[in-house]
N, C-alpha and C positions, 0 to 999 in steps of 0.2 A: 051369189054374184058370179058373172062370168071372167074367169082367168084368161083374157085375151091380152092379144101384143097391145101394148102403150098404157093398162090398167097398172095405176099407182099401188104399191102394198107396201105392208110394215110386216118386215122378218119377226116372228115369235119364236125362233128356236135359232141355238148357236152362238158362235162370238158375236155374230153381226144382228143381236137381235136387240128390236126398237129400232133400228134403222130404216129408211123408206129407203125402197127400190123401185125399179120397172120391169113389169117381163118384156122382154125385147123377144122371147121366140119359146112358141108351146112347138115340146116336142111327144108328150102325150099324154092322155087323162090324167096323169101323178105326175109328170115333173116340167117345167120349165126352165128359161134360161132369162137369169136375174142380174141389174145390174143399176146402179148410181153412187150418188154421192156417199163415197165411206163404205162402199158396199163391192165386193169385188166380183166380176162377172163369171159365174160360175150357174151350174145344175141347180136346181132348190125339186124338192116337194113339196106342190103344193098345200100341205096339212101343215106347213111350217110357215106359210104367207097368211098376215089378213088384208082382204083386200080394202081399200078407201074406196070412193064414189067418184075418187078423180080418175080421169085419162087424159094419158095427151100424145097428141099427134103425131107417132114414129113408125118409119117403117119394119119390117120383120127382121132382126139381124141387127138392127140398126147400132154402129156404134160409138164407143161410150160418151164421145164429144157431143154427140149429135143426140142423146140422151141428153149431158151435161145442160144445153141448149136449149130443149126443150121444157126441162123444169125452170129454169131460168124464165123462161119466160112465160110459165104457167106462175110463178112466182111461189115455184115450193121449193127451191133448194138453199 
């Protein structure tokens, strides 16, 4: 599955795992930049994400409110 910006995932590795995030911004083949509800905006690698089949609509960077918002009204938060 492709690791692109607004692709929903669940952290498998760390405190924050079982959590869903967003990557808000690929910054190269291994790592990402991760961020939602319970989940604090920081680096991830990707071997520590699994992705879901949801996306939703953000732009690159985008942030955390406007993340916040957007799951909100995908109705996953």
């Amino acid at each position: 599955m492709v690791m692109d910006v607004g692709r929903v995932c669940v952290k498998i590795a760390g405190h924050e795992a079982g959590r869903r995030c967003v990557i808000v911004e690929k910054l190269d083949d291994t790592f990402v930049v991760v961020t939602g509800l319970g989940v604090k905006r920081r680096r991830c690698n990707i071997a520590h994400l699994e992705p879901t089949d949801k996306i939703i609509e953000i732009q690159k960077g985008a942030s955390d409110e406007e993340v916040r918002r957007a799951l909100e009204a995908a109705g996953l938060s």
